[in-house]
C-alpha positions in Angstrom: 29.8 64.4 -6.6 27.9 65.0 -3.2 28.9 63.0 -0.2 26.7 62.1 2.8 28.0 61.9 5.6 28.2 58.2 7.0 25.6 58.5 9.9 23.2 60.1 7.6 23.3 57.7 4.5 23.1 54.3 7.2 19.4 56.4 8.8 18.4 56.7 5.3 19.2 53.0 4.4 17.5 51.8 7.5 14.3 54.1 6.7 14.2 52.7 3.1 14.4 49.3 4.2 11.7 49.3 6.8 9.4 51.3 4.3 10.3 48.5 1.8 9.1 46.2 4.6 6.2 47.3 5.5 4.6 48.0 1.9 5.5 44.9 -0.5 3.1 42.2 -0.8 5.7 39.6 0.5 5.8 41.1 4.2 2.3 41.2 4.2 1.9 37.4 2.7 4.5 36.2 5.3 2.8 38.2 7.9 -0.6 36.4 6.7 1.1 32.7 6.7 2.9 33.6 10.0 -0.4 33.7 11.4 -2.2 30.6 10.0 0.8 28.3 10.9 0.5 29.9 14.4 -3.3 28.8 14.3 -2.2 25.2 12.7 0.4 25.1 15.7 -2.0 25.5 18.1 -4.9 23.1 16.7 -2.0 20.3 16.5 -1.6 20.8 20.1 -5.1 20.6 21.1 -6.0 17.8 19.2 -2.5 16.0 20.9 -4.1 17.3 24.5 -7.4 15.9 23.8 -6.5 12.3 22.2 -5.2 10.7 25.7 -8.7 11.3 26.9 -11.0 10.3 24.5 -8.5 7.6 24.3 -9.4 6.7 28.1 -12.9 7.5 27.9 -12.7 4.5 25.2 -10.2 2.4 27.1 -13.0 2.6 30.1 -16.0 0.7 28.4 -14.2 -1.7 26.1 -16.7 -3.3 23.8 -17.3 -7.3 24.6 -16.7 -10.0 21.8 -19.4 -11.1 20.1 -20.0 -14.1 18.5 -18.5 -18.0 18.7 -15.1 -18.7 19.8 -13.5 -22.1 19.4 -10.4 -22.9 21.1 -7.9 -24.3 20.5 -7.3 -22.9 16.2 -5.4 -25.7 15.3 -4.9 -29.0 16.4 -1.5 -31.3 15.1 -2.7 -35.4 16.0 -0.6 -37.9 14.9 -2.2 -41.5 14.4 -0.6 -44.8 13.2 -2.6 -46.9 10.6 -5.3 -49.5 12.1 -4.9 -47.1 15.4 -7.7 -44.4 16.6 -7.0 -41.4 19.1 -9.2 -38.8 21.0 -9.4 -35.5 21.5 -11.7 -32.3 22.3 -12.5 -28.7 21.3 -14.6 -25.5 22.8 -16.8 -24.0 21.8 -18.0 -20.5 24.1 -21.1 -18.5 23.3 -19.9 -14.6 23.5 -23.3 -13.1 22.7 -25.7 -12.6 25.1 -28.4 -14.5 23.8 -29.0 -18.4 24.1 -27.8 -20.2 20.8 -28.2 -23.3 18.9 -25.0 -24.2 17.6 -24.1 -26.8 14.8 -20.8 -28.7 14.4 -19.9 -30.5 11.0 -16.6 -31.6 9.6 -15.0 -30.6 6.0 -11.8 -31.4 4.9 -9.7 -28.4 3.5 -6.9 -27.7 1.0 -5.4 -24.7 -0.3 -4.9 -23.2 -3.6 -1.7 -22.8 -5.5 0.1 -19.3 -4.7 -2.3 -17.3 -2.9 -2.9 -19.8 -0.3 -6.7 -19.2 0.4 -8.3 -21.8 2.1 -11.0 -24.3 0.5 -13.2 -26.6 2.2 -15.1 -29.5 1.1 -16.9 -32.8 1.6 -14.7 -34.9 3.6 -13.4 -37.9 1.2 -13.5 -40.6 4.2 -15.1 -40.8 7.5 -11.9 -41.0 10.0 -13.1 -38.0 12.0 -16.2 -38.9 14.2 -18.1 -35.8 16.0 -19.3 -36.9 19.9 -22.1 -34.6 19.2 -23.7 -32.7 16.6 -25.5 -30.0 18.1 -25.3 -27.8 21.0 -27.4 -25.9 23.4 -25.3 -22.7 24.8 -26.2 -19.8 27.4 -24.8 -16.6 27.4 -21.1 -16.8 28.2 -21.7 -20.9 28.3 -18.4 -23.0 27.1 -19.1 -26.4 26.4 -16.4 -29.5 25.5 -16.9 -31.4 22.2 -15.3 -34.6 22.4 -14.1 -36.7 19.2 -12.3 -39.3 17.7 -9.7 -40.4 14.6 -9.9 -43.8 13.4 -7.7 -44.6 10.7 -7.9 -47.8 9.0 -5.1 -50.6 8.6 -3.3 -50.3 5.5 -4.0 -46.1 5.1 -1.4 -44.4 3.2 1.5 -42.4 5.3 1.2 -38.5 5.0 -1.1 -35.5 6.1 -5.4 -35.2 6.2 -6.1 -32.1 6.7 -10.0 -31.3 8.5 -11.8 -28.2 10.0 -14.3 -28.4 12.6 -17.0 -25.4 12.1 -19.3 -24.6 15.0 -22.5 -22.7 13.3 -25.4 -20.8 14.8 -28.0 -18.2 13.5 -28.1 -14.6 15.4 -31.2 -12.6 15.3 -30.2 -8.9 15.7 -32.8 -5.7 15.0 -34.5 -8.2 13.0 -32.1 -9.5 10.5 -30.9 -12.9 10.8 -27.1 -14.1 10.8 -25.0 -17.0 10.7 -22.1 -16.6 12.5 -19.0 -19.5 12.2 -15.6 -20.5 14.4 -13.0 -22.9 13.2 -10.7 -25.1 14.3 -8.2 -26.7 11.9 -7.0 -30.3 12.1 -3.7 -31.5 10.5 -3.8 -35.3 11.1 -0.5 -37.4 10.4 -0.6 -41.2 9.2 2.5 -42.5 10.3 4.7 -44.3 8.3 7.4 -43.2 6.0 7.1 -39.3 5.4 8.4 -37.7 2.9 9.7 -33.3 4.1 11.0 -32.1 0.4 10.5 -29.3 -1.4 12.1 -27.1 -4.3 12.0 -23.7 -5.0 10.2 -23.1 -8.7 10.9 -19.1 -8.7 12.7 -16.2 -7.4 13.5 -12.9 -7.7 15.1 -9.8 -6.2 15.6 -6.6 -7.8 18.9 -5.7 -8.7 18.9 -1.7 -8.1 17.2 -0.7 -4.8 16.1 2.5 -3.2 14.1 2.3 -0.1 14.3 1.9 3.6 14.5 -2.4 2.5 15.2 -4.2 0.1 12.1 -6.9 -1.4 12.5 -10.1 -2.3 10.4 -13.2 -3.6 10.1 -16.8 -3.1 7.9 -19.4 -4.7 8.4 -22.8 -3.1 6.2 -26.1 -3.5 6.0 -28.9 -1.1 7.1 -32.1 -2.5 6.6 -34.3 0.1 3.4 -36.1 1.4 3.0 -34.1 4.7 2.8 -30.5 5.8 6.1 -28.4 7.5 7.0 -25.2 8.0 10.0 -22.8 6.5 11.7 -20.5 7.8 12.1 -16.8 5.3 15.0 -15.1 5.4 17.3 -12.6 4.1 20.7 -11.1 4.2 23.2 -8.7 2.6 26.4 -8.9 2.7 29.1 -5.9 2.2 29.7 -2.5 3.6 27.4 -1.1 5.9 25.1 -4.1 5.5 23.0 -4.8 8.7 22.2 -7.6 11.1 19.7 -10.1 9.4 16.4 -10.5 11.1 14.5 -13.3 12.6 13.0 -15.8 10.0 9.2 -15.5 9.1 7.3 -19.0 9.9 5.2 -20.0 6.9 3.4 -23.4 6.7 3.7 -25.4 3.3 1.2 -27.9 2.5 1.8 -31.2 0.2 1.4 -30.1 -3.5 0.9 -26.5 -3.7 3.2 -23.8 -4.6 3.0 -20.7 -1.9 4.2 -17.0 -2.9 6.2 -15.7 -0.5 7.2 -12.0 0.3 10.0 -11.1 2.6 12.6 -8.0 2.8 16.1 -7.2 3.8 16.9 -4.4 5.6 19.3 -1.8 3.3 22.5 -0.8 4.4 23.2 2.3 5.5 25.8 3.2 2.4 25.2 3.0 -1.4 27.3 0.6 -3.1 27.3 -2.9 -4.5 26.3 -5.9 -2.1 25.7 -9.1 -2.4 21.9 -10.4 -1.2 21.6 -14.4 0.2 17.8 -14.9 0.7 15.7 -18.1 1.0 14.4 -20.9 3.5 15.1 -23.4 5.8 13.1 -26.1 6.5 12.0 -27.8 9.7 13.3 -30.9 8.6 16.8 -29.8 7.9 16.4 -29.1 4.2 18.2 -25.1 3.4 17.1 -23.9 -0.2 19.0 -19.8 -0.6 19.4 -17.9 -3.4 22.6 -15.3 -4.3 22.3 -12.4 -6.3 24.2 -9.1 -6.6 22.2 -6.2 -5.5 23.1 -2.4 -6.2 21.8 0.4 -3.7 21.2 3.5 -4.2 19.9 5.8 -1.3 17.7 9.2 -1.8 20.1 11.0 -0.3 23.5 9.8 -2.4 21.1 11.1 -5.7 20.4 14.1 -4.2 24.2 14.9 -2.9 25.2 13.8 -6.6 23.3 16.4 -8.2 24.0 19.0 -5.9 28.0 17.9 -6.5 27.0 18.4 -10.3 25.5 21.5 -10.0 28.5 22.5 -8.2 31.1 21.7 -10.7 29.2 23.3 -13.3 29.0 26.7 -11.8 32.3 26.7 -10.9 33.4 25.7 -14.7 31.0 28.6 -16.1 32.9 30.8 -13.8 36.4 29.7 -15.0 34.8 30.0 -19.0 33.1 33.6 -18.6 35.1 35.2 -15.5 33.0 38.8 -14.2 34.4 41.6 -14.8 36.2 43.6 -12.1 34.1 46.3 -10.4 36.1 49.6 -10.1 36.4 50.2 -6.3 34.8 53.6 -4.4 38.5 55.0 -4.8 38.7 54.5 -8.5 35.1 56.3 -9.0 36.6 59.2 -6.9 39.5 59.4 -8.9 38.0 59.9 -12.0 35.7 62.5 -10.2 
């Protein structure tokens, strides 16, 4: 058997390798895809140069509001029964033409779940407008003054009014009505009644992600509006810090859906989720339920761990053959 000497066979392995190299379709196809990322790389870069200024150029001429604004949103009055009260709103014009603007009164409600706002006739005439109509220059504000009277012998608990402020915009020709708000909860004192009970919940028991979902169906018992407090918590190892309460307002007689979320812990394992709302009148309605959480990466590190043991049991079942060593082959030459 011939022998090369060792300098000579590493030059020829060298030689065979770079020839390898340079002529396979993969060298080439890296080669190609070296290129384009270098290109990608490069775009990324320009468009991150190129975003502070357009985002200055945009920053400089910041486009004006348009429309009606009424200030304040929402007004919270609270009236005893045979009394009256007064109070105000404004209205600004933010276009830059002259407007006629309309106010009117409707009382509003809201619809079981989804919460969307509905607005009707009002069903008594408590609320009294100072004026009714407007005359506005560009960038004009203007006070409106009224006034709640609520007879002797009304029954305690919430009315609820909104206060629109309507005008019609000409633009290029087309004509538009444009709207602003304000929202009136009005209180009858008297004996009022803060209770609610949850109707359903739920929280899945086998999580994945980042948090951890949970849902709350609640319905205000009472005869006045409040507000509750979401919340949610785990409880176990690696479990995080709770975070703050979502505000959510709950009106007399209608059930709200409610979503919140818990952040997950850092470790799969079994916890233990407390999750529900507190009330601003003292009332605390949670729920407990046993939650199970499995992180992406625990899965993947399982089935790597699997994979793993059975490689290592296929070697133990079908062990290689031994290779005869470079001494053994000279031997038998």
């Amino acid at each position: 058997m011939t022998r090369l000497a060792p300098q000579l066979f590493q030059q020829r392995l060298r030689q065979s390798r770079s020839s390898y190299t340079k002529n396979t379709p993969c060298a080439s196809t890296a080669s190609l895809l070296g290129n384009w990322a270098g290109r990608f790389l490069l775009a990324i870069l320009a468009a991150l140069w190129l975003m502070p200024l357009s985002s200055a150029a945009a920053s400089g001429n910041p486009r004006p509001e348009q429309g009606l604004l009424i200030t304040p949103l929402r007004q919270y009055l609270s009236v005893d029964a045979g009394k009256s009260t007064q109070s105000s709103l404004s209205v600004a014009n933010l276009t830059d033409k002259p407007l006629d603007v309309n106010l009117s009164v409707r009382q509003f409600s809201v619809t079981d779940y989804t919460y969307n706002y509905t607005f009707g006739n009002p069903t008594n005439d408590w609320l009294h407008l100072g004026v009714t109509s407007v005359h506005l220059q560009p960038n004009q504000t203007s006070q409106i003054p009224y006034s709640l009277t609520v007879p002797s012998g009304s029954t305690p608990g919430g009315r609820y009014y909104t206060l629109f402020a309507s005008a019609n915009l000409s633009s290029q020709g087309l004509n538009n009505t444009i709207q602003a708000a304000d929202l009136v909860y009005l209180t009858v004192n008297g004996t009022l009644t803060r209770t609610s009970h949850l109707q359903h919940s739920s929280i899945p028991w086998l999580a994945f992600g980042h948090s951890i979902s949970f849902s709350l169906q609640p319905i205000n018992t009472g005869n006045i509006y409040f507000f509750a407090y979401v919340s949610g918590q785990l409880h176990g190892l690696s479990a995080k810090a709770t975070i703050a309460p979502e505000t959510h307002l709950l009106m007399p007689g209608a059930v709200r859906t409610i979503e919140g979320s818990i952040p997950s812990p850092v470790l799969p394992g079994l916890y233990k989720a407390t999750y529900g709302y507190k009330t601003d009148a003292g009332q605390s309605v949670m729920q407990s339920h046993l939650v199970i959480f499995v992180p992406p990466w625990s899965i993947a590190l399982l089935l790597a761990a699997f994979l793993l043991l059975g490689r290592l049991l296929s070697r133990k079942k079908h062990p290689n053959p031994s290779k005869p060593t470079p001494d053994d082959s000279n031997d038998n030459n």
